[in-house]
C-alpha atoms as one frame of an Amber mdcrd trajectory, in Angstrom:
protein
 -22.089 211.323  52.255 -21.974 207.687  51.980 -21.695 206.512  48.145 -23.968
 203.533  47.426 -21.722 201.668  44.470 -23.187 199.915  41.370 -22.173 196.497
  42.851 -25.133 197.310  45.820 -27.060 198.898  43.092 -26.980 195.683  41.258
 -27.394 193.128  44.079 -30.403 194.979  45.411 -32.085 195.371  42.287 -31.599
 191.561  41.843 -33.455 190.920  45.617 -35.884 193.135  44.175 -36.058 191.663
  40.959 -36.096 194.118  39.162 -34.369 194.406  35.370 -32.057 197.446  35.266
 -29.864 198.886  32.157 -26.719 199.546  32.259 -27.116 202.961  31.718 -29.447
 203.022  34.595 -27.244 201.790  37.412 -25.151 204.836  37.839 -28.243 207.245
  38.202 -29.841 204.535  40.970 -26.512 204.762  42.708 -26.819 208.632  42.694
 -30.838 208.286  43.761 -29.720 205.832  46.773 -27.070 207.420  47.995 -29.005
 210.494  48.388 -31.673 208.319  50.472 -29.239 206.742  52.657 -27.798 210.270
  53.111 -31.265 211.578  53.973 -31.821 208.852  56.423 -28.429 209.348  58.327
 -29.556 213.106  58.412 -32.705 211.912  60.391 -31.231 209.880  62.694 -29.309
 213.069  63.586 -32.803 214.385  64.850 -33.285 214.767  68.398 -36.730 213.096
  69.424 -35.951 213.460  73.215 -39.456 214.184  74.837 -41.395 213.653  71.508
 -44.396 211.391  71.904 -44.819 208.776  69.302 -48.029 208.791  67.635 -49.990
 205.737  67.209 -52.067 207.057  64.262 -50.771 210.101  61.690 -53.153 212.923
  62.165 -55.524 213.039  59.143 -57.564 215.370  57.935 -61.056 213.995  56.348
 -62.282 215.867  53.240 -66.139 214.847  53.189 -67.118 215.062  49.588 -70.194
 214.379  50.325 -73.202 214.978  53.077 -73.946 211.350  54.717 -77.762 210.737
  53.583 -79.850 208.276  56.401 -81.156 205.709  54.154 -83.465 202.594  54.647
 -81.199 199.582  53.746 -82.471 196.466  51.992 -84.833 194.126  53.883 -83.676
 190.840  54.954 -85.746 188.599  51.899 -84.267 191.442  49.254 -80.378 190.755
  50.366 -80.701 187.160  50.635 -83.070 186.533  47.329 -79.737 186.079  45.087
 -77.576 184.525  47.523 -76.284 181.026  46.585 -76.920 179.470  50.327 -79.064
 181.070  53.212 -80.200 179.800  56.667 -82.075 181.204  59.432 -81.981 184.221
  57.622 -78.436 184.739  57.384 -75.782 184.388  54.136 -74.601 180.762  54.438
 -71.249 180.002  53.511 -68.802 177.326  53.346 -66.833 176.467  56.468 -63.079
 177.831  55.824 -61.583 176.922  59.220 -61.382 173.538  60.692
């Protein structure tokens, strides 16, 4: 197992910039070292023939039933808008 030492500890946490106790620094040491450890364990892992995904499968939990529903005319959307023309939102040019 490869040790991560409080010198790393403290140099990372300073790119980071983060703010660690002193007391805290061994127990990050301990934490890292057991992630680096994990990684080297899964480069062990033979992928040989596995496909790469593109996309994580994902299951969708539908909390609710989708409802067809008239939408807001054209005069309603743009009645509060700060700029309209030809019937669209009119904003301020962005790109040159």
């Amino acid at each position: 197992m490869l040790q991560v030492t409080p010198e790393e500890v403290q140099h990372v946490a300073r790119l980071a910039r983060l703010h660690l106790q002193p007391d805290e620094v061994p127990r990050m040491a301990a934490e890292l070292s057991r992630i680096v450890d994990y990684m080297a364990q899964l480069q062990q892992v033979d992928t040989t023939g596995v496909q790469p995904m593109e996309q994580p499968e994902v299951t969708v939990q539908r909390v609710r039933r989708d409802v067809v529903r008239r939408g807001l005319r054209r005069e309603a959307a743009l009645a509060r808008a700060p700029r309209s023309r030809a019937g669209f939102f009119s904003v301020p040019k962005v790109l040159r």
